[in-house]
C-alpha positions in Angstrom: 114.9 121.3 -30.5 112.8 120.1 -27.8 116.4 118.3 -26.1 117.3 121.5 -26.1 114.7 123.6 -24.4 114.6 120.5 -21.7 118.0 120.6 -20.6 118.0 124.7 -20.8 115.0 124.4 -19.0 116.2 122.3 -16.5 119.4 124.3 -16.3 117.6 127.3 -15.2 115.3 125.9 -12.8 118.5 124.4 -11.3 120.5 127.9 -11.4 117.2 130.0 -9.5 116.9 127.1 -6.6 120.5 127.6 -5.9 119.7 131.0 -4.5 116.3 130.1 -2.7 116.9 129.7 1.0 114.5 127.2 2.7 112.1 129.0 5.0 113.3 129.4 8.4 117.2 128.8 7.4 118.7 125.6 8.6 118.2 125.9 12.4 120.2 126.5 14.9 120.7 125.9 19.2 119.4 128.1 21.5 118.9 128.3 25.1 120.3 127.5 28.6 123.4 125.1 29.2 124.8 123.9 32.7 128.1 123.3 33.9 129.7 120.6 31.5 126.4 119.7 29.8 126.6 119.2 26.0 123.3 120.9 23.7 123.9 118.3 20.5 121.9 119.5 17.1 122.1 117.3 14.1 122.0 118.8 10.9 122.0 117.3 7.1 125.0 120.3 5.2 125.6 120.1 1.8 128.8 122.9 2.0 129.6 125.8 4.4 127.0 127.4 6.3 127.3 131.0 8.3 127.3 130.6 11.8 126.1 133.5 14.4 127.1 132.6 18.0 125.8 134.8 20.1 126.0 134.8 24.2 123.5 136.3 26.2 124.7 135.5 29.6 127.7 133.5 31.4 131.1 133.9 31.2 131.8 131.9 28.1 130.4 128.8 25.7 132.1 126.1 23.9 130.8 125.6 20.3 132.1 122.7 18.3 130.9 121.4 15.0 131.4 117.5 14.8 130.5 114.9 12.3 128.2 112.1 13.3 130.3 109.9 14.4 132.2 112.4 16.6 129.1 113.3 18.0 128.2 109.7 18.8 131.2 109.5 20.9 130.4 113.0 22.6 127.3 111.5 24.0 128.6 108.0 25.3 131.7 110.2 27.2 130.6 113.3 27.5 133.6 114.7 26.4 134.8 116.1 23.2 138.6 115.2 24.0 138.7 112.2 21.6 137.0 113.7 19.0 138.5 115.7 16.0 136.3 119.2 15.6 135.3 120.5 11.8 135.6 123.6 14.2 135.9 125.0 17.4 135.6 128.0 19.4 136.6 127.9 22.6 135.3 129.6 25.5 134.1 132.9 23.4 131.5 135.3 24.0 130.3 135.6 20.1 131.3 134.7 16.5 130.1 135.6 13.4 131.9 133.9 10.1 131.5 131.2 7.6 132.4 126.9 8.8 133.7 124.8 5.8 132.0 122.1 5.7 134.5 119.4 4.3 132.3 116.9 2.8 128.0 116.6 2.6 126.7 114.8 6.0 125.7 114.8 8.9 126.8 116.8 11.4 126.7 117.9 14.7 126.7 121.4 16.6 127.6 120.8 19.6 127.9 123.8 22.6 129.1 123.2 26.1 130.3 125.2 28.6 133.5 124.4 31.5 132.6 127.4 33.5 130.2 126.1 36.6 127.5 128.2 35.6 124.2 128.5 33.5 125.6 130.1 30.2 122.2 131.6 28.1 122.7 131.3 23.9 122.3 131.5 20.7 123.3 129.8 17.4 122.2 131.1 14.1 122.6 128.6 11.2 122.4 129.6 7.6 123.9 128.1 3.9 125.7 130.3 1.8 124.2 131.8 -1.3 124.4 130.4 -4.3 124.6 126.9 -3.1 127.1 125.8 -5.5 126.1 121.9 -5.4 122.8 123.8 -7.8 124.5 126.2 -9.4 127.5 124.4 -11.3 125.3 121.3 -12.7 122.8 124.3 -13.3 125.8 126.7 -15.1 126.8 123.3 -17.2 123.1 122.3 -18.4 122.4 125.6 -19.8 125.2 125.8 -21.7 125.2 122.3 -23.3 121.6 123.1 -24.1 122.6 126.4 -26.0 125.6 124.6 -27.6 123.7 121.7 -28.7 121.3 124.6 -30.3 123.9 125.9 -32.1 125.1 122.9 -33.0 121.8 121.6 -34.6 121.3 125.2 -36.5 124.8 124.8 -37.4 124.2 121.3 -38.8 120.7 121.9 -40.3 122.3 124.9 -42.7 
């Protein structure tokens, strides 16, 4: 009985923290950017995030998301033409929309601009509710632990 209240337990606590945001979302980059400067932000994802992109003045940003290693080679060339973007806008004004993340890791958001001006900006960076890396084990434990309780009251008659 008490298995069974542990892994329900645990289940639960698991299923709530999937919807809990952490204070202050993930992060984001904000600011100023110069003519063919890169503004590189390192983030730890566990699945797709929302992305606002806002531009406040300038003709146009670059946004990229990169992985680590992509973003490595971004700041030894200061280029992102041998890299391979998650995702990319080009030269846009705003965005707002979700970014598959393909796998957990480190990654990079990376925004530029090819226009020789100072660009002003804004990224917003937020996961998605429920997290589903929480919510599946969470889903699974909860029902094991009500199976196994039917299965002992089951047994025990």
């Amino acid at each position: 009985m008490r298995l069974q209240v542990l892994i329900v337990g645990i289940g639960i606590a698991l299923l709530v923290s999937s919807f809990i945001p952490p204070p202050g979302g993930i992060g984001g980059v904000s600011g100023s950017i110069n003519y063919e400067d890169f503004d590189i932000r390192m983030y730890g994802l566990r699945g797709s995030v929302h992305v606002d992109v806002e531009l406040y003045e300038g003709p146009g940003i670059s946004f990229y998301v990169l992985t680590a290693k992509d973003a490595l080679l971004v700041m030894e060339e200061q280029s992102v033409v041998n890299t391979t973007p998650c995702f990319s806008l080009e030269n846009t004004t705003g965005y707002s929309g979700v970014i598959d993340i393909p796998s957990i890791g480190i990654y990079a958001f990376v925004v530029t601009t090819y226009y020789n001006t100072t660009s002003h900006f804004d990224v917003g960076i937020n996961n998605i509710y429920p997290q589903i890396w929480l919510l599946i084990p969470g889903v699974i434990l909860i029902a094991s632990g009500i199976i196994l309780f039917i299965g002992s009251k089951l047994y025990n008659h």
